[in-house]
C-alpha positions as CSV (number, residue, x, y, z in Angstrom):
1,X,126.7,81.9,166.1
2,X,125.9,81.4,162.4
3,X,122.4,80.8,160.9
4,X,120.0,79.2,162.4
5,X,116.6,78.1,163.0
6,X,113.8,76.5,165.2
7,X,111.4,73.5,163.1
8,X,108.6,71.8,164.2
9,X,108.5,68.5,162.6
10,X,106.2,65.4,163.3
11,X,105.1,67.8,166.7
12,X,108.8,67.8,168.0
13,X,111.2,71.1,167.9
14,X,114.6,71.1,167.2
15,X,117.0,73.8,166.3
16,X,119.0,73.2,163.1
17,X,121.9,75.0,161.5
18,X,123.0,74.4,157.9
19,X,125.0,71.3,157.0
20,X,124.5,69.6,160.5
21,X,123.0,66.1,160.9
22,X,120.1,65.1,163.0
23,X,118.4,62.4,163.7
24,X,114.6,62.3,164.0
25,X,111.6,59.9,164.7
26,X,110.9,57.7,161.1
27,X,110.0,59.7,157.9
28,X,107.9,58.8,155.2
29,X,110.4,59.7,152.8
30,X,112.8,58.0,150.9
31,X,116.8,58.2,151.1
32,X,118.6,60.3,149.6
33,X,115.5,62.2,148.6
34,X,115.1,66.3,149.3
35,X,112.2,67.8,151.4
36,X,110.8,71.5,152.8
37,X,109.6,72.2,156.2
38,X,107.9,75.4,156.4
39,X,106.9,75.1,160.2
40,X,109.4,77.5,161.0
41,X,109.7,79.1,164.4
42,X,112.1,81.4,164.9
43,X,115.4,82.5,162.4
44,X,118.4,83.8,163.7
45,X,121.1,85.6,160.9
46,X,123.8,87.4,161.9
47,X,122.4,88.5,165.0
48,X,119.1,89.7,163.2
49,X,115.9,87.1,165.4
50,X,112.6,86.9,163.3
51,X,109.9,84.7,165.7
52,X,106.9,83.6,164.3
53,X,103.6,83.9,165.2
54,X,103.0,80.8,165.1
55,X,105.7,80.5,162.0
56,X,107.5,83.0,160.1
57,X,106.0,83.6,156.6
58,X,108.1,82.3,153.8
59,X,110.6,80.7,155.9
60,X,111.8,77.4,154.9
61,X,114.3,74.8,155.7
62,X,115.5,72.2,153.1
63,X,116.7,68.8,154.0
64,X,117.9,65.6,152.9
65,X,117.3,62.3,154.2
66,X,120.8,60.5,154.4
67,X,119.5,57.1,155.9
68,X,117.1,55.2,158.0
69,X,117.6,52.4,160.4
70,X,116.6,51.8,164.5
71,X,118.7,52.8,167.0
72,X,120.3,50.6,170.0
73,X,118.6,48.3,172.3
74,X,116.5,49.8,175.1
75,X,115.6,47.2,177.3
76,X,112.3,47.7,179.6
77,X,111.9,45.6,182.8
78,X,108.7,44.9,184.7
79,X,108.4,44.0,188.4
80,X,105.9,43.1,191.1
81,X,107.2,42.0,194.4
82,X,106.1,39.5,196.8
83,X,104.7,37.6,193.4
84,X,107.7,36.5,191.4
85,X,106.7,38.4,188.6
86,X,109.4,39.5,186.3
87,X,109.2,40.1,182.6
88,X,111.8,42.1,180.2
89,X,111.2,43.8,176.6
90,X,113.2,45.0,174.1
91,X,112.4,48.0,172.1
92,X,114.2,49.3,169.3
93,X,113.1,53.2,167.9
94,X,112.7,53.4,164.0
95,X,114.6,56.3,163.2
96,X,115.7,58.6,160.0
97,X,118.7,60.6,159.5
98,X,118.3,63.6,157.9
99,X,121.2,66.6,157.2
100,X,119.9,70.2,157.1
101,X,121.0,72.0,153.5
102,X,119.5,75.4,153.2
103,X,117.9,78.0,156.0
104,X,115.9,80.5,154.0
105,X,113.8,83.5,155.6
């Protein structure tokens, strides 16, 4: 496997290699607009691991926000029996997608 890396963003972990999408819980900023994390975890390269303690020093991940939106319909049901109660919500996640640009250690 190529480069790649373990983030901590908005107390969630995801591992990220360069130029691969994700999509993540809302961010605060806007689209099309460039950003750091330096809550990184662990860096692979080449075969060659670096785990943090908690992060690695001077480790940083650059990304790009490509869009925001809300992703499908989940539909939540609520039940008692023996009392005719039945009641349904919808509930629709705000969501940003962001693509990962640059893994540097």
């Amino acid at each position: 496997m190529s480069k790649y890396a373990v983030i901590q963003l908005q107390g969630k972990q995801y591992q990220v290699v360069e130029g691969e999408t994700l999509v993540v819980d809302l961010l605060d900023h806007e689209e099309g607009k460039k950003f750091d994390i330096t809550d990184v975890l662990l860096v692979a390269d080449e075969g060659k691991i670096t785990v943090g303690q908690p992060t690695v020093p001077k480790a940083k991940v650059t990304m790009n926000v490509v869009s925001h939106g809300r992703s499908k319909k989940l539909r939540v049901a609520q039940y008692k029996s023996k009392s005719r109660y039945r009641k349904v919500y919808g509930h629709r996640q705000h969501q940003s997608t962001v693509e990962v640009e640059k893994i540097s250690a």
